[in-house]
Each structure stands twice: as C-alpha cells, then as structure tokens.
C-alpha positions, 0 to 999 in steps of 0.5 A: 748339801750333797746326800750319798747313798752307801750301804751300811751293813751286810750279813750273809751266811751260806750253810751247805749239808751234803751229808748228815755227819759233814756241813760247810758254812761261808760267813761274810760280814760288813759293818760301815756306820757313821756312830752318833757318839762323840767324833772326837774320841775316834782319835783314841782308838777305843771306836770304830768309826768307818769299816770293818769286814771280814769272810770266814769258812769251816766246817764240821764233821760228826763222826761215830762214838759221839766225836765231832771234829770243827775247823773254821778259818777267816780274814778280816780288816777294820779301817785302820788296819795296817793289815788284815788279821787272820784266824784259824780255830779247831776243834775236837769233841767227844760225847757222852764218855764211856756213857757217863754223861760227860762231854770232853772238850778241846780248842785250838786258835791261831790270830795274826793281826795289826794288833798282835799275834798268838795262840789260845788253847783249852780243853774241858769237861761238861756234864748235865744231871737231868736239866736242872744241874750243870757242871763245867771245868776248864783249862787252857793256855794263851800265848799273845804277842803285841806291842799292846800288852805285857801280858803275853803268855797265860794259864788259866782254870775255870770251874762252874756249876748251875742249878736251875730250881724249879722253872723260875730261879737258878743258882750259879757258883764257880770260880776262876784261877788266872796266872799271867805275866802280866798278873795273877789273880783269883775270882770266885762268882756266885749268883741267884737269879729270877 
C-alpha cells in the first residue's frame, strides 16, 4: 500500500512582554490522528476522527492597586464543523481587598458555533490563611442557545474549602447549587486525601 506522510500535531505559543505590567500571547493549535478506537462510533459523533485547529490571541495587563484586567479571542473549526466557532473571554481582578487577603474575581464569555451559542458569567471571592487553608465562593449565570440542549438559561453557586494538614493529606468540602431550565439540583462534595 501506499504511505502518506501528514503532520499530526502542532502546538505553538508565541508570548511577547514589552513591559512588566502588559503581556501578549498567540496560540495556534492543530490536532489530525487517525484514533485506535473503533471507527464505527465516529458516525455517533461522541469522537473526533480527523481535525480540529484553531488560533487564538489575548492579552493582560497589571495595573495598580492589585488590578488585573485579561482578554483573549480565538477561532477554531473541527472536521464537521459547518462553521468555525468563535470565542471571546474577559476578565477582571482585584488583589488582596482592602489588605484582607481576599481576592475578587469576575469572567465574562461569549462562544458561537455549529454547536450553539451563548454567554457565561462569573464573579467570586478567594482567600488563602497561610498555606494550608483555602476558601472559594462562586457565582454565575450561563445562557447557551443549541438545538442540542434545553437546558439554555442558568444560575449557579459554588462554594469550597481546602485544608492541606501538614505536607502529606488535605481535606476538602463544599457544595454546589445549580438552577436551570433544564434541571435544578444540589451536590455536596467532601474529600480526604494522601
């Protein structure tokens, strides 16, 4: 038989710092593999058999006062695709609030593509107590359009807390509160770990 020679994967960061409080990055990405699962499930679509590639760009900047202001956009296609799906991400943070420790938190996204369509927002608070204790709340709200899901509009609450005791084992706990269109639930997590 015949061989053919194709390139398979390909990463590539490029990250440029002109200044200390501002950086750019460019990420390119692009994934062709022949999978060694089954080919009859490609038809399902739950696999990706031939290619998936995308660029995207952002910045981030560092400004007094602990604030730090993000942005990234990028486009990507998978084979399949009827379209390319477009990303765009923002963010904003604020460090150590009013010297307590405390770090604020807020996301912003916006994603169109074959799939559907949407927005996803979060905001939160984070604090560390020395090393070994970690605190996180979380709120947000996603709003996603597809022919895929009824599940379209969102709100949600997280909440976590982790203690690492001593250099060998942590405990973790929290819980979670989802209220959606498609369903509402409650999970509650805990975790001891080696």
């Amino acid at each position: 038989g015949q061989q053919e020679i194709l390139l398979s994967r390909s990463y590539t960061t490029i990250r440029l710092q002109p200044h200390k409080r501002i950086s750019f990055d460019i990420n390119q990405n692009y994934f062709r593999n022949i999978p060694s699962f089954d080919p009859r499930l490609i038809g399902t679509g739950l696999v990706d058999r031939f290619l998936y590639q995308g660029v995207n760009g952002g910045f981030r900047l560092t400004l007094p006062y602990g604030l730090g202001i993000s942005g990234n956009t990028g486009r990507s296609s998978r084979t399949g695709d009827q379209r390319a799906s477009w990303n765009y991400l923002g963010g904003a943070t604020l460090n150590n609030i009013l010297h307590s420790g405390v770090r604020a938190e807020y996301r912003f996204s916006r994603f169109n593509g074959s799939f559907g369509s949407g927005t996803y927002q979060s905001g939160g608070l984070s604090r560390e107590v020395g090393e070994s204790l970690r605190f996180n709340v979380q709120g947000g709200r996603q709003n996603l359009a597809s022919v895929y899901t009824t599940n379209s509009l969102a709100h949600f609450v997280n909440a976590s807390a982790d203690w690492y005791m001593g250099s060998h084992y942590f405990l973790g706990g929290g819980f979670t509160v989802y209220r959606g269109q498609g369903q509402d639930y409650n999970q509650y997590f805990a975790s001891l770990g080696y």
